[in-house]
C-alpha positions in Angstrom: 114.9 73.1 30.1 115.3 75.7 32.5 118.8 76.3 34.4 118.2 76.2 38.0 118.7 79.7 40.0 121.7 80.5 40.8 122.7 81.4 44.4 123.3 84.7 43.6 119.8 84.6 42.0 118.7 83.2 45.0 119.9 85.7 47.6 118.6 88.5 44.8 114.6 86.5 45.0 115.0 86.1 49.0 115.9 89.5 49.7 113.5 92.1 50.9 115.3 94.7 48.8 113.8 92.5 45.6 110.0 92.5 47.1 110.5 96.8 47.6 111.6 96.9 44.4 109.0 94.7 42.6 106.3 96.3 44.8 106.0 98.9 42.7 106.8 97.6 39.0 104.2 96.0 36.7 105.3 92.4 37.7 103.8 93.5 41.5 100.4 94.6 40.7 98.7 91.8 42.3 100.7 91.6 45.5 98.3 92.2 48.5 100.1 95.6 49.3 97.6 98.3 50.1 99.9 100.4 47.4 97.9 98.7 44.8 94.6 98.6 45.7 94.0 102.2 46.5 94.4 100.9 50.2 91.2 98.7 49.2 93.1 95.8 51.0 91.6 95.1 54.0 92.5 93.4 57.3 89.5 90.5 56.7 91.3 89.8 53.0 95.0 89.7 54.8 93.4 87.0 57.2 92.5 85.2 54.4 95.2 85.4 52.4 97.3 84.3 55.5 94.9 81.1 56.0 96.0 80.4 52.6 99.8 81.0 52.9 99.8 78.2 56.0 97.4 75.7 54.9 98.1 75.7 51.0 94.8 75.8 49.8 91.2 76.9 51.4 87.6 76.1 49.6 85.9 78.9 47.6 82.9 80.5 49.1 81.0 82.6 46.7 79.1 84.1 50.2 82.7 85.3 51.1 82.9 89.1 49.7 86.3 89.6 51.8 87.5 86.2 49.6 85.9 87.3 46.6 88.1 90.7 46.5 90.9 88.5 47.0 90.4 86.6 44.0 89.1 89.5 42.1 92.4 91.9 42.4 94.4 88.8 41.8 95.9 88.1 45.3 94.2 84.6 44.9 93.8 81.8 41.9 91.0 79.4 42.0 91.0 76.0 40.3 88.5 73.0 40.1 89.5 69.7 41.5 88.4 66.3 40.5 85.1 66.4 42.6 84.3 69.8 40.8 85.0 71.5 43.9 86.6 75.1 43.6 89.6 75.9 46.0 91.8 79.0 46.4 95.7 79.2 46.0 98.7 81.7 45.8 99.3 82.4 42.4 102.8 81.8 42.7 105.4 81.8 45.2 106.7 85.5 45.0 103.1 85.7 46.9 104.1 83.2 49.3 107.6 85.0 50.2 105.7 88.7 50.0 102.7 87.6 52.5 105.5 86.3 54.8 107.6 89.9 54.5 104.5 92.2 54.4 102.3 90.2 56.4 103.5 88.0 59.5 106.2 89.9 60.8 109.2 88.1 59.1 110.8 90.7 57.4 113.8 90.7 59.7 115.4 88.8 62.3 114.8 89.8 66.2 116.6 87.0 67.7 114.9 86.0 71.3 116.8 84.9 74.1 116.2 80.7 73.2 118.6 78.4 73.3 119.9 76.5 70.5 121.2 73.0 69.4 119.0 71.2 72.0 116.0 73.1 71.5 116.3 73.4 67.8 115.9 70.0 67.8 113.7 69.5 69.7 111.2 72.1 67.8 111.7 69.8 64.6 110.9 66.6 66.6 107.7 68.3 67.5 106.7 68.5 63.7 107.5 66.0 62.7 105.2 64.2 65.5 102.3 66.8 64.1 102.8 65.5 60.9 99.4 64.3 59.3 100.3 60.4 58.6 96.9 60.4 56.0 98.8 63.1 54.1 102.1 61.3 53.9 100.4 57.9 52.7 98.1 59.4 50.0 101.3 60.2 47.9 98.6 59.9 44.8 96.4 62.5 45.5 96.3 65.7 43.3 97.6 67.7 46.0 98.1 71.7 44.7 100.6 74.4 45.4 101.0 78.1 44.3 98.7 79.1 41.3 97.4 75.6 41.6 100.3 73.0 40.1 99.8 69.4 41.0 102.7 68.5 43.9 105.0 66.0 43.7 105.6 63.2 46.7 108.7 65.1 47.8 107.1 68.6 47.5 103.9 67.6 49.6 106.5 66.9 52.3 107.9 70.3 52.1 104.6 71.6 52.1 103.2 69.9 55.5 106.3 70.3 57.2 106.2 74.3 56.3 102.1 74.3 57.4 102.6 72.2 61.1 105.8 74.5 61.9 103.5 77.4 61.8 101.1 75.6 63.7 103.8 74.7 66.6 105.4 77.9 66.3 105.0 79.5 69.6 107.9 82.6 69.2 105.6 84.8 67.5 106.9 86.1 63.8 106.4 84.7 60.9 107.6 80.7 59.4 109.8 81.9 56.5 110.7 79.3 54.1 113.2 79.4 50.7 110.6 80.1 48.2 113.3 79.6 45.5 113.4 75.9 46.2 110.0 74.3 46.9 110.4 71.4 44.3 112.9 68.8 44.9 114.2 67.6 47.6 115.8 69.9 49.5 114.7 73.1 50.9 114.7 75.7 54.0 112.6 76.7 56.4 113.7 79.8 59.3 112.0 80.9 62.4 113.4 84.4 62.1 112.2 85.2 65.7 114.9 83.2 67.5 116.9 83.1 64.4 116.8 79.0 63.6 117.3 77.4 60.1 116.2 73.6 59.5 117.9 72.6 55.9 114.9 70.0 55.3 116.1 67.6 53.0 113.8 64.4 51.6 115.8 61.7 50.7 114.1 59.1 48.7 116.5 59.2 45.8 118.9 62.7 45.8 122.4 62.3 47.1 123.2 65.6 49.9 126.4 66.6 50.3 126.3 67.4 53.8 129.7 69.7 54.2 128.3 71.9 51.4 125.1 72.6 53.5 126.9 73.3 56.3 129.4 75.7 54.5 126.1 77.2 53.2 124.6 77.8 56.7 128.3 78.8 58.6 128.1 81.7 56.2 124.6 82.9 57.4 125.3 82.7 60.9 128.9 84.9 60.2 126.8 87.6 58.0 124.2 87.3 60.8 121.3 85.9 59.0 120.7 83.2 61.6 121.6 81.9 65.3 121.5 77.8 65.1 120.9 75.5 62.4 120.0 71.7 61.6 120.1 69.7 58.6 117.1 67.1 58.9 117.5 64.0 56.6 114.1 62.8 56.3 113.2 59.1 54.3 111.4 55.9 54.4 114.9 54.3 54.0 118.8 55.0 54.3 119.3 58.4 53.1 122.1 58.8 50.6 124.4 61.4 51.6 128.3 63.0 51.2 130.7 63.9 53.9 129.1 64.5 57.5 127.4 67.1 59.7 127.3 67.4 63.6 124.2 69.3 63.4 122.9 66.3 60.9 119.2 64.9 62.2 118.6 61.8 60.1 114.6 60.6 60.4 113.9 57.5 58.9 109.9 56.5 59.0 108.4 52.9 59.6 105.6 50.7 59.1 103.3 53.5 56.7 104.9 56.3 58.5 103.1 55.3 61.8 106.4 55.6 63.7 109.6 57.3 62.8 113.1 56.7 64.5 116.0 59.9 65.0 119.6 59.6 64.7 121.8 62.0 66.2 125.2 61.8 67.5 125.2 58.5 67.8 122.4 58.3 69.7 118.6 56.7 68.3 115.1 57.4 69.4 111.5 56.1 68.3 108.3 58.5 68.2 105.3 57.9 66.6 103.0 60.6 64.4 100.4 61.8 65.8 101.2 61.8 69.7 100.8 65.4 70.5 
């Protein structure tokens, strides 16, 4: 079995120093930098590639010469579903983290003049209300991620929260999200524009130890790497966790995940999915 990254390891994969210097080795040859591919890459095949990057997956069209090139140089894996129809994927997610540094305009941190603690949380209230409820139901569907690996119920989570924040994002930039941790149940997600981190944790069955996170993110916001940060605690029941948090949002959903109740500072509020 494989030992999980180290945070070292981590900070090494997450760094744009890492994506320069894999750029040009072997290893990056199919990373949809212009450097490759003569400067074959074009601004249609970016689009696409991006469409991919927020929505997981898109369906193969043989028509598509822009998608075709995608797949062709390697930017793009297709595989066959169960109702024999071909879809598009990142082959893995170094892809994911490049498109987002090369691509969307996350690469650094600008910082915009918007508030914090209240807003940030509001922001991740607004996802969670764009959630798509059939998605979080169908737990048993043969849902794919990078280079087309089947996703587990925890994952899928991470995977529609990451897609509807860059649906509500309205700073402009790119959605970043921790690459290094997309199975599991916890992982990261940063609007680099106004410099917010939501620690996204899904607690069906993992213990959090919540003064760890937070010693985690007090050490990007001294080095500068972010502005605000919240911890959201998302289940179907009690989430299991160690020590506390004051930036802690803990979500628990109801009745099929047609509602969903927020606890803050003492403080609880009902929303349903879907209302936006």
């Amino acid at each position: 079995m494989l030992s999980p990254p180290t945070d070292e390891f981590r900070e090494f994969l997450s760094s744009n120093d890492a994506l320069e210097f894999t750029r040009y080795q072997p290893a990056g040859k199919s990373l949809p930098s212009k450097y490759m591919t003569n400067g074959i890459l074009t601004q249609a095949m970016i689009d696409i590639l991006l469409r991919v990057l927020r929505q997981g997956n898109i369906r193969f069209n043989h028509k598509d010469k822009d998608l075709k090139f995608c797949v062709k140089f390697g930017f793009l894996y297709t595989f066959l579903d169960f109702a024999d129809k071909v879809y598009c994927v990142l082959p893995s997610n170094l892809h994911a983290r490049f498109l987002e540094y090369e691509h969307s305009g996350g690469d650094q941190p600008s910082f915009q003049g918007v508030g914090g603690g209240p807003e940030i949380r509001e922001f991740c209230i607004r996802i969670l209300q764009s959630l798509p409820r059939e998605s979080l139901q169908n737990t048993f569907a043969s849902r794919r991620g990078p280079a087309g690996r089947v996703r587990a119920r925890a994952d899928l989570f991470q995977d529609e929260f990451y897609q509807c924040c860059w649906g509500q994002n309205s700073f402009g930039g790119a959605v970043t999200r921790d690459w290094t941790r997309t199975t599991g149940a916890r992982t990261a997600v940063e609007i680099p524009a106004v410099g917010w981190r939501i620690e996204l944790l899904h607690g069906f069955a993992a213990c959090f130890d919540l003064r760890a996170i937070a010693r985690q993110c007090g050490g990007l916001m001294e080095r500068g790497k972010i502005r605000h940060w919240v911890v959201l605690l998302c289940a179907v029941e009690q989430g299991r966790v160690q020590g506390s948090c004051e930036n802690l949002l803990h979500v628990v959903f109801k009745d099929d995940f047609a509602r969903f109740t927020v606890k803050a500072s003492g403080g609880r509020l009902e929303f349903s999915l879907g209302q936006l």
